[in-house]
Every structure is written in C-alpha cells, then in structure tokens.
N, C-alpha and C positions, 0 to 999 in steps of 0.2 A: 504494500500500500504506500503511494506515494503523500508525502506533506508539504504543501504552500504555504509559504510563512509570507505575508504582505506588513510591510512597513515595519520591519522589526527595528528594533532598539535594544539599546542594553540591559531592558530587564524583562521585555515583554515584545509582543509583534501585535498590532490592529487588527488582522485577522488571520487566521488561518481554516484551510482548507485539504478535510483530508474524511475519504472514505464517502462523498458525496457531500459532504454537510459543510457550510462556512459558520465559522464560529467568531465574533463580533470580540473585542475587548471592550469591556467600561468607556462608552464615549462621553465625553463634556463639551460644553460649547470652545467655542475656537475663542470666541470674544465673550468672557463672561460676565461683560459690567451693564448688565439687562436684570432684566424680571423673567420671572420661570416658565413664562408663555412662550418670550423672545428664544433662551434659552435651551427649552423644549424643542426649537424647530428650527436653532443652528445642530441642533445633536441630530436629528434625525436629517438633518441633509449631509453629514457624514458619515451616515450609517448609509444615507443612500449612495455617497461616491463609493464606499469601500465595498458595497456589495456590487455596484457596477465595475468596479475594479476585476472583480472574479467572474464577474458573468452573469452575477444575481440577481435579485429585486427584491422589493419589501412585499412583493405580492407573495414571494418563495420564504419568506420569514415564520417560523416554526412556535418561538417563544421568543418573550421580552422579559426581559426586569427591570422596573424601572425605578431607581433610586432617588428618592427626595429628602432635601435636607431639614424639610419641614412639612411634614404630611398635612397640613392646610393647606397648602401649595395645591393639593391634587387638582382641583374644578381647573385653575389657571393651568396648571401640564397637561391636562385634558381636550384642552381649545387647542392647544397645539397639536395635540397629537390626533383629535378626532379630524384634524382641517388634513391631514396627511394619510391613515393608517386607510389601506385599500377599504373598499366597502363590500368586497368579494372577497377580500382573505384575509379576513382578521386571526392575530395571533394570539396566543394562548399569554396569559399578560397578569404578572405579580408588580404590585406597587407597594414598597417599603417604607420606612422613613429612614437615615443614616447619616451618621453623619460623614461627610464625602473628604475628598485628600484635603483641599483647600473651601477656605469660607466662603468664597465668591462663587463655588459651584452650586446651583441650587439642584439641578437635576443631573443625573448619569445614568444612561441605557443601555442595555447589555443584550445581544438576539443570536438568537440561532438560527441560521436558516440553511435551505438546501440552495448547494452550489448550481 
C-alpha cells in the first residue's frame, strides 16, 4: 500500500493519503483576527484546496470534527459551515468545545474523506 504525505512539515503533513481514504490535519484559518463565522469558512476553503490537491471534494468527505474554543460559538460556525457543506452529502459531524494551540483560533476542522 502506497502513502501521500501532502504538505509535510517537521512534525506533521496537511494530508495524507493512503489505502483510498484522504485524511485532513486540524485546519485553522490562515488569517485568524475574525469572528468564528469568518473563521469557519477560511478553514473550510482549505480543507477544500487540500482535498482538491488529491483529487477530492467535500462532497467525498466521510466525517468532520469540529473544534471550538467556545461552544456558544456553535449557531455563528454553523452559518458558515451550512453556506458550504454539500446538501447531497453531508458528513457525519462531532462539534466539541477545546481549547485550541493558540487564543486567536476560534475554530479547527479535522475530515476524513475518500480520495
């Protein structure tokens, strides 16, 4: 079985891909000095360059998790995510509360999907 590591680093890789399935790292917004609506849906256009990176799409997205650093937050990470998440293939979706690497991240999304 071969392994794709996309965008590795020295402690981790963005995604990797192996045995059919792309597996997503903890994404955060690129620019975090927003609110968790804004936030929500710079993470999720990353999650969509890296899944089109392999071939993917969020329609092939299996499971999310979705990490907030303040579970009142959820309604506002909601507007983002419902203006996005296919309406034909929703994915199987746990929302946390956590406290995240850094204080300016309000949310971070983590998916499975098939490559």
């Amino acid at each position: 079985m071969s392994i794709q590591r996309i965008e590795s680093g020295a402690r981790m890789s963005q995604a990797v891909v192996a045995n059919g399935f792309v597996f997503l790292a903890g994404q955060v917004a690129p620019d975090p000095g927003s609110d968790v609506e804004d936030q929500t849906r710079q993470v999720l256009a990353e999650i969509d360059r890296l899944l089109a990176a392999v071939g993917s799409s969020k329609e092939r997205i299996l499971t999310a998790n979705v990490y907030l650093s303040d579970i009142n937050d959820f309604s506002q990470m909601n507007k983002g995510w419902d203006a996005w998440v296919s309406a034909t293939a929703k994915p199987a979706r746990a929302t946390l509360e956590a406290r995240l690497a850094s204080p300016e991240y309000l949310v971070e999304i983590q998916v499975t999907a098939l490559a």
